[in-house]
C-alpha positions in Angstrom: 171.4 25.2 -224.0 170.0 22.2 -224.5 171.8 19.2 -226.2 170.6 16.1 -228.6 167.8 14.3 -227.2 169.5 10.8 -226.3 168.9 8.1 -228.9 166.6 5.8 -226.0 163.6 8.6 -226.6 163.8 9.2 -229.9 161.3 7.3 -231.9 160.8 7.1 -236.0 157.3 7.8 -237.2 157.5 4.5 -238.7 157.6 2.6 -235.4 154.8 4.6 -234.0 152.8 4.5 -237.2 153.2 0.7 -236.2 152.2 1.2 -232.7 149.4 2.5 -233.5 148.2 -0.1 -235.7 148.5 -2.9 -233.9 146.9 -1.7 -230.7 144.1 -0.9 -233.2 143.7 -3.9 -235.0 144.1 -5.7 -231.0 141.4 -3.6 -229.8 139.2 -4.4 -233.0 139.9 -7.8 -232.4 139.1 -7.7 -228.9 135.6 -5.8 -229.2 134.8 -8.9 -231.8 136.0 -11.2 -229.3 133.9 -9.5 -226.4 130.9 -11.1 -226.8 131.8 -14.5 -227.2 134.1 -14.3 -224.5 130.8 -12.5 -222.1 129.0 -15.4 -223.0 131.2 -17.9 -222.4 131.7 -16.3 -218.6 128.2 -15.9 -217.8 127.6 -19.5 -219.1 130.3 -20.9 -216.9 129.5 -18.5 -213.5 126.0 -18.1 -213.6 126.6 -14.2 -214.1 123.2 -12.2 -214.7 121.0 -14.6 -214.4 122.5 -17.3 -217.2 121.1 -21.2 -216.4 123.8 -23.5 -216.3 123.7 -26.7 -219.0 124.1 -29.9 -218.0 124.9 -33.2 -219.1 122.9 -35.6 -216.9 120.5 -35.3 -213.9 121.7 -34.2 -210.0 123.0 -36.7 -208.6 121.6 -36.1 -205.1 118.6 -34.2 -203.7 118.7 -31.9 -201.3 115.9 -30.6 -198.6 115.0 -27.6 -199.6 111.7 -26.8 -201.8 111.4 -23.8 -203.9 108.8 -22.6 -206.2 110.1 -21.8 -210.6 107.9 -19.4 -212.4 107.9 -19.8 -216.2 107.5 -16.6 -218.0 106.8 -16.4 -221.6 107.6 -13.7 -224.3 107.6 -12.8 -227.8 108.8 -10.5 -229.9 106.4 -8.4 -231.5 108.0 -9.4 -234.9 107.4 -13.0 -234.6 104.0 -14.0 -235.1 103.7 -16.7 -232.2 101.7 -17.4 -229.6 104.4 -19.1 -226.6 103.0 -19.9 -222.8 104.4 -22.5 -220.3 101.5 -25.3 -219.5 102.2 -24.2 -216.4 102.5 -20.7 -214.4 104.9 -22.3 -211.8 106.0 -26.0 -209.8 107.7 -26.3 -206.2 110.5 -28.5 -206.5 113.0 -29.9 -203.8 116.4 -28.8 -205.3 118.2 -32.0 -207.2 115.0 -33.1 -208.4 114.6 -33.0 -212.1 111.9 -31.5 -213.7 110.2 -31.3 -217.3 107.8 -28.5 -218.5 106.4 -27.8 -221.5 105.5 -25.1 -223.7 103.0 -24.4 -226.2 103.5 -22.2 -229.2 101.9 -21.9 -232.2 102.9 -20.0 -235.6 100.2 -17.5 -236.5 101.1 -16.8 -239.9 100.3 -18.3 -243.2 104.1 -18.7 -243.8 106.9 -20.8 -241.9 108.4 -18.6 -239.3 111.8 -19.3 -237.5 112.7 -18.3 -234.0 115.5 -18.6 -231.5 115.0 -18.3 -227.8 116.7 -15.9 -225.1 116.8 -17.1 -221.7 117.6 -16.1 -218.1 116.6 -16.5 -214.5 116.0 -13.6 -211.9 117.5 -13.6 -209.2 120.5 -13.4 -210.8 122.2 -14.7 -208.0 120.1 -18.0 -208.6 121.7 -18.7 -212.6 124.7 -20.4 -210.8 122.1 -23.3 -209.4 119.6 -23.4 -212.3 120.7 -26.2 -214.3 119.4 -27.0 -218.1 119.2 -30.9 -219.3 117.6 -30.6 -222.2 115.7 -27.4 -223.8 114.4 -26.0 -226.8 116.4 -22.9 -226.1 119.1 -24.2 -227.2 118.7 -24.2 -231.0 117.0 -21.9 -233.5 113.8 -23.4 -233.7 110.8 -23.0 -236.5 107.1 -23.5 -237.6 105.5 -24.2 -240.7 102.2 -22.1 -241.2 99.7 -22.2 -238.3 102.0 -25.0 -237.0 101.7 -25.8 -232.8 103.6 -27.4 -230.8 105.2 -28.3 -227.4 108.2 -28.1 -226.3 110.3 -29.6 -223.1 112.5 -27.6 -221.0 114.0 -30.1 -218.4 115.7 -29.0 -215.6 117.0 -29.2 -211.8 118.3 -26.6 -209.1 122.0 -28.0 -208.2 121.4 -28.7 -204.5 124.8 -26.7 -203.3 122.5 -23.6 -203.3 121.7 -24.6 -200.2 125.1 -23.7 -198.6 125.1 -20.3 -200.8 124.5 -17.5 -198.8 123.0 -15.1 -201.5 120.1 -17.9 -201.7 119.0 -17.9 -198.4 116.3 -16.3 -198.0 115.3 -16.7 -202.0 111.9 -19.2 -202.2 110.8 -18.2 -205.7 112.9 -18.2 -208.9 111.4 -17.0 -212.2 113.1 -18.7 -215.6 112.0 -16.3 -218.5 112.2 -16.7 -222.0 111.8 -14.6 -224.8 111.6 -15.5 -228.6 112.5 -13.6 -231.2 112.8 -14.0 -235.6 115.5 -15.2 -237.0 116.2 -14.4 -240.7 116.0 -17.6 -242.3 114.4 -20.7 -241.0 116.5 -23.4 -239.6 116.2 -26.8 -239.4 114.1 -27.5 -236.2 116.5 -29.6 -233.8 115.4 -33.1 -232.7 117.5 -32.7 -229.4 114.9 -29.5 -228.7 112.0 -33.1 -228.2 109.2 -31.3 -230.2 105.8 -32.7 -229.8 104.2 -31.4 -232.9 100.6 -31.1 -233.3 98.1 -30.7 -236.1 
């Protein structure tokens, strides 16, 4: 025969009604909170592939000499043309660097755009480190508009004494644009050259 269950397990359905909402509204919160918080990590470590933004310039150089490949992409909803000057440099890590990209708005309407970024290998986001770039704001062109824009950069010289970056010699920074809904005001930190 079995006796009263002691007062320690019993629960109401009030407190567990209760329970169960706020770990609900904390998990709702936390899955808003998610991406922010995944952006802010990769920002800060480099994690899959994420540049690094920087203040000012190295402020040493280091020995060694890799080559940067600028890869260009749109989305097929954005009616731009976007291509680095150049395919690729060889720079001696520390050493700052500026490169510029063309685009041009195809359309008989202004267009607005913002730019996703990374750098393969992945291992190599921790040592790629952004100055200045047009990445970093929604950007936008009036009809058949061109410009260039900067992206000014420098590999932090402690890659040297990273052991995952060894044997790397080539890093590839790629950038895809795609539409925004509305267009922005064009940022004059982003240095746009424009052109007639």
């Amino acid at each position: 025969m079995t006796g009263p269950a002691p007062e320690k397990t019993r629960r109401s359905p009030r407190a567990v009604a209760a329970a169960l909402v706020i770990g609900s509204l904390g998990m709702l919160g936390l899955s808003f909170a998610s991406v922010p918080l995944y952006r802010a990590f990769c920002a800060a470590t480099g994690f899959g592939g994420t540049p690094q933004v920087g203040k000012t310039v190295a402020a040493t150089q280091g020995e060694r000499h890799l080559t940067v490949r600028f890869d260009a992409n749109v989305s097929r909803d954005l009616p731009w043309r976007f291509e680095p000057e150049v395919a690729k440099v060889s720079l001696r890590t520390g050493e700052t660097t500026t490169v510029y990209y063309k685009v041009a708005n195809l359309s008989d309407k202004e267009t607005s755009g913002q730019a996703a970024y990374n750098v393969s290998p992945d291992q190599a986001g921790a040592f790629f480190v952004k100055v200045q770039c047009f990445c970093f704001d929604e950007q936008r062109l009036g009809p058949h508009q061109t410009a260039e824009w900067p992206v000014v950069f420098y590999l932090d010289p402690a890659l040297e004494s990273d052991e995952t970056m060894r044997r790397v010699q080539e890093i590839t920074l790629s950038y895809s644009f795609y539409p925004t809904k509305s267009p922005a005001k064009t940022s004059d930190a982003a240095g746009q050259k424009p052109k007639s």
